[in-house]
Each structure stands twice: as C-alpha cells, then as structure tokens.
mmCIF file of the C-alpha atoms, coordinates in Angstrom:
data_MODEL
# 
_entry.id   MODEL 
# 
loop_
_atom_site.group_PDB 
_atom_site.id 
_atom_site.type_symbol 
_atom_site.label_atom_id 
_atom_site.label_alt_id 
_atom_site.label_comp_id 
_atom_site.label_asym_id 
_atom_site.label_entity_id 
_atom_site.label_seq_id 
_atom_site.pdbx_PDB_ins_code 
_atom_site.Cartn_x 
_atom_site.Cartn_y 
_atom_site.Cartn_z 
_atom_site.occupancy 
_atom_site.B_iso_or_equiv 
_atom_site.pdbx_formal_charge 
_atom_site.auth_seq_id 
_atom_site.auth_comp_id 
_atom_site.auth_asym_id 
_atom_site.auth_atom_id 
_atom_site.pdbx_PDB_model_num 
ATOM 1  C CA . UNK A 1 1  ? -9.931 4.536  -42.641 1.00 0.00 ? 1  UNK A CA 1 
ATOM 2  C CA . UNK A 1 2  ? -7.334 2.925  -45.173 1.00 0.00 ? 2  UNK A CA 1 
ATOM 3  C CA . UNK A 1 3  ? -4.202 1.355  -44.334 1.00 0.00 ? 3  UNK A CA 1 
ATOM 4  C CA . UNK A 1 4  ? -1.015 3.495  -45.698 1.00 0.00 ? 4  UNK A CA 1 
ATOM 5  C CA . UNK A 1 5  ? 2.430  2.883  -46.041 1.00 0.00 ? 5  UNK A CA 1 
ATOM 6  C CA . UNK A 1 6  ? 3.527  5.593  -43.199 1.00 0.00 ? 6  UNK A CA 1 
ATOM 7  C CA . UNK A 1 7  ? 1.405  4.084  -40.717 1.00 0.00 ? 7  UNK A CA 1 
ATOM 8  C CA . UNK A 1 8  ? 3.380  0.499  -40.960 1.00 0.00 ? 8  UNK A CA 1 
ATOM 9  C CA . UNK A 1 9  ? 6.890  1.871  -41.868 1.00 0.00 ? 9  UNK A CA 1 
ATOM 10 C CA . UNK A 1 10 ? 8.959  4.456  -40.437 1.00 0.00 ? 10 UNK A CA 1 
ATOM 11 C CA . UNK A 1 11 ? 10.044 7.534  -43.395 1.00 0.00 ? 11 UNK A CA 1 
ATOM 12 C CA . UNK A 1 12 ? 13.565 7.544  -45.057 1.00 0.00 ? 12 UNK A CA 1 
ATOM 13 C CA . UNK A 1 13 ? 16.119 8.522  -42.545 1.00 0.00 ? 13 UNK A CA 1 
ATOM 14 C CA . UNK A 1 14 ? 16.316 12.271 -43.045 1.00 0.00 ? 14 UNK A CA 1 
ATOM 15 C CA . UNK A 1 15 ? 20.575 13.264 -43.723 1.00 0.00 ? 15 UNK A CA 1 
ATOM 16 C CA . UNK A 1 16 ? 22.642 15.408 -41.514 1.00 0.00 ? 16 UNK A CA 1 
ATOM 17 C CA . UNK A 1 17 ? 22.327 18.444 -43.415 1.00 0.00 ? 17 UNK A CA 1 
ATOM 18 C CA . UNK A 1 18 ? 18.701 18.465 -43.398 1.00 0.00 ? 18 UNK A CA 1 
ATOM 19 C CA . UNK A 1 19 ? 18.444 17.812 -39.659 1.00 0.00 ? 19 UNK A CA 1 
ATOM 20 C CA . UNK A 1 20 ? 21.195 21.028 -39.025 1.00 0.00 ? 20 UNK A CA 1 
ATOM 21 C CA . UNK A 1 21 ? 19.403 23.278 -41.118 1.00 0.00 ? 21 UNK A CA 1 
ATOM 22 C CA . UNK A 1 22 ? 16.577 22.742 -39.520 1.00 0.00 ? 22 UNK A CA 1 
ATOM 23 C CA . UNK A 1 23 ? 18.068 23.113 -36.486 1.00 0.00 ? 23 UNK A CA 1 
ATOM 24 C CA . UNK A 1 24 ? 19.988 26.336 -37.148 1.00 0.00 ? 24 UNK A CA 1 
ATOM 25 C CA . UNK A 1 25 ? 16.787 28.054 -38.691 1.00 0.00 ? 25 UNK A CA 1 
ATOM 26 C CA . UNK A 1 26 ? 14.508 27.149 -35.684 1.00 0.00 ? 26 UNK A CA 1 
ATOM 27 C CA . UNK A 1 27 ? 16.967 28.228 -33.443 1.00 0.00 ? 27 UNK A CA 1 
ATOM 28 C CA . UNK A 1 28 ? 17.849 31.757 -35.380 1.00 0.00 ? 28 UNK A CA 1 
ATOM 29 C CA . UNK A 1 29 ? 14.137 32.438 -35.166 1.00 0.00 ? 29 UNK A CA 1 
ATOM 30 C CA . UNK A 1 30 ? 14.235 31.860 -31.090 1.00 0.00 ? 30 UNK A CA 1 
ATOM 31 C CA . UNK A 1 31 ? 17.419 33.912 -30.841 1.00 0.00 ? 31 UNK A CA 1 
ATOM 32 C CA . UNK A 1 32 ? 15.559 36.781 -33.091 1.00 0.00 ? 32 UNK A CA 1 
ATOM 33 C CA . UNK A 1 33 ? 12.269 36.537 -31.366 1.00 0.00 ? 33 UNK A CA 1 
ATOM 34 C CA . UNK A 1 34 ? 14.202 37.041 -27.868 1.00 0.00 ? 34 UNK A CA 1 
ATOM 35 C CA . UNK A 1 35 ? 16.469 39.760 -29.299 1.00 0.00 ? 35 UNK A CA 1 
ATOM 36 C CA . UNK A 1 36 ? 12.872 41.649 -30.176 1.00 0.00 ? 36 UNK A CA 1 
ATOM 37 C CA . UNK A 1 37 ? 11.242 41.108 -27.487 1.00 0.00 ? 37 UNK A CA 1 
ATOM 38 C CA . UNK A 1 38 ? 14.473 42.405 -25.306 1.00 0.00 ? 38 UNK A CA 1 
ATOM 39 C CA . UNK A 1 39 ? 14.659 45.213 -27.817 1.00 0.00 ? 39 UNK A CA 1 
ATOM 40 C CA . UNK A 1 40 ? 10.838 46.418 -27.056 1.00 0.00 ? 40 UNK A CA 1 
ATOM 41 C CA . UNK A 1 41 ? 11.610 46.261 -23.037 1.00 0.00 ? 41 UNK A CA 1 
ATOM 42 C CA . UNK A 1 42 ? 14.951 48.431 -23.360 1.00 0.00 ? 42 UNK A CA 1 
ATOM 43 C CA . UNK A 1 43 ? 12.478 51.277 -25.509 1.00 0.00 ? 43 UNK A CA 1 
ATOM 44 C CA . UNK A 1 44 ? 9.978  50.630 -22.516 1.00 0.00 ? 44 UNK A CA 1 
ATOM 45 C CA . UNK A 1 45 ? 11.803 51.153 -20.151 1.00 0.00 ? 45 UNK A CA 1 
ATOM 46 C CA . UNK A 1 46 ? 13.915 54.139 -21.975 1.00 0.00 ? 46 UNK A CA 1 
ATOM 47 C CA . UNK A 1 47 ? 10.863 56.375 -22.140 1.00 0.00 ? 47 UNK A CA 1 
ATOM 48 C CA . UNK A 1 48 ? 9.565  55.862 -18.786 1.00 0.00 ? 48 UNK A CA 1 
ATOM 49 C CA . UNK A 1 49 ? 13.283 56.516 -17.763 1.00 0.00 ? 49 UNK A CA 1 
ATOM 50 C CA . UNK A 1 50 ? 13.043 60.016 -19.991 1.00 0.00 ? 50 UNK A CA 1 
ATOM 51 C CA . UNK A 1 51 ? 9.708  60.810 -18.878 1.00 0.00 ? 51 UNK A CA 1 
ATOM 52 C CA . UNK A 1 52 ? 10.915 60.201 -14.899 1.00 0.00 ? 52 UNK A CA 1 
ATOM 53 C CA . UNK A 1 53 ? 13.686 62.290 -15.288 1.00 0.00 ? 53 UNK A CA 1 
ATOM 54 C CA . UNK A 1 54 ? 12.066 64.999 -17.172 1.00 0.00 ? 54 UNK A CA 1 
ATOM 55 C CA . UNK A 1 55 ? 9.588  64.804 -13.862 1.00 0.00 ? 55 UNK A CA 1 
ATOM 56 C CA . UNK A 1 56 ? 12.451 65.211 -11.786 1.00 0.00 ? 56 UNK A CA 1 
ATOM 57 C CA . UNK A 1 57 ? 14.673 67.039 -12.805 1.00 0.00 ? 57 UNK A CA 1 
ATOM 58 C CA . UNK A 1 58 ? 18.347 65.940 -11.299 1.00 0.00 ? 58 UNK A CA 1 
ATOM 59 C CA . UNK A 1 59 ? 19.059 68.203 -7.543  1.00 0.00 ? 59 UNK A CA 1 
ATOM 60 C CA . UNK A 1 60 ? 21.803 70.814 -8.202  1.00 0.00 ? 60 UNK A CA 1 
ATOM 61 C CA . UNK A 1 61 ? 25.172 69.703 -7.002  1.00 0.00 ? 61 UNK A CA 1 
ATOM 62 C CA . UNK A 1 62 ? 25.786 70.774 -3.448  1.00 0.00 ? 62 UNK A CA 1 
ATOM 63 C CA . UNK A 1 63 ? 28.489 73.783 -3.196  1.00 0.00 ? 63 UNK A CA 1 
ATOM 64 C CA . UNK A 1 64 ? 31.790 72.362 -0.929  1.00 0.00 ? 64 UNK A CA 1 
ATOM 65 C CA . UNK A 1 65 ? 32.694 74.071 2.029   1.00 0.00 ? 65 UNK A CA 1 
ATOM 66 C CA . UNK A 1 66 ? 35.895 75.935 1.911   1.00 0.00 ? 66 UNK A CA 1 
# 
C-alpha cells in the first residue's frame, strides 16, 4: 500500500454551486421516485376500486314516502 496525497490532505474545497447542484439533483430524483411510487399506488388502488364496484354494483336509491 503506497502513501497518496488524499490520504494526508483533505481535497480542494468544493464551491457553492457545485454543492447546490448536487443537492437539487439528488433531491429531484427523491421527489420523482416518491411521485412514482405514489403514482403506481393511486392505479392500484383505482382498479381494485373499479373491479369492487363493478362486483357491487351501487343499491338503487330508495323511493321517498309521500
């Protein structure tokens, strides 16, 4: 194992810019995996809503008394 320069010294400061676009593109990626996944469970749970109802079909509206 050799001796390098990174293991004795820290790396050039990284600028501002650098650090908040990193930043903003990590955190679009969260925001776009959650909007998928929360995506996928609104078409799960819109077809077994469809596939309930076409089960069921909804009761006939009782008739008011006069």
């Amino acid at each position: 194992m050799t001796a390098t320069k990174q293991q004795f010294f820290k790396p050039t400061k990284v600028s501002a810019d650098t650090k908040s676009a990193q930043t903003n593109s990590i955190a679009r990626g969260i925001i776009e995996q959650e909007a998928a996944a929360r995506e996928k469970k609104t078409e799960k749970l819109r077809a077994l809503r469809m596939a309930r109802e076409a089960a069921d079909p909804a009761p006939l509206p009782a008739l008011k008394r006069k």
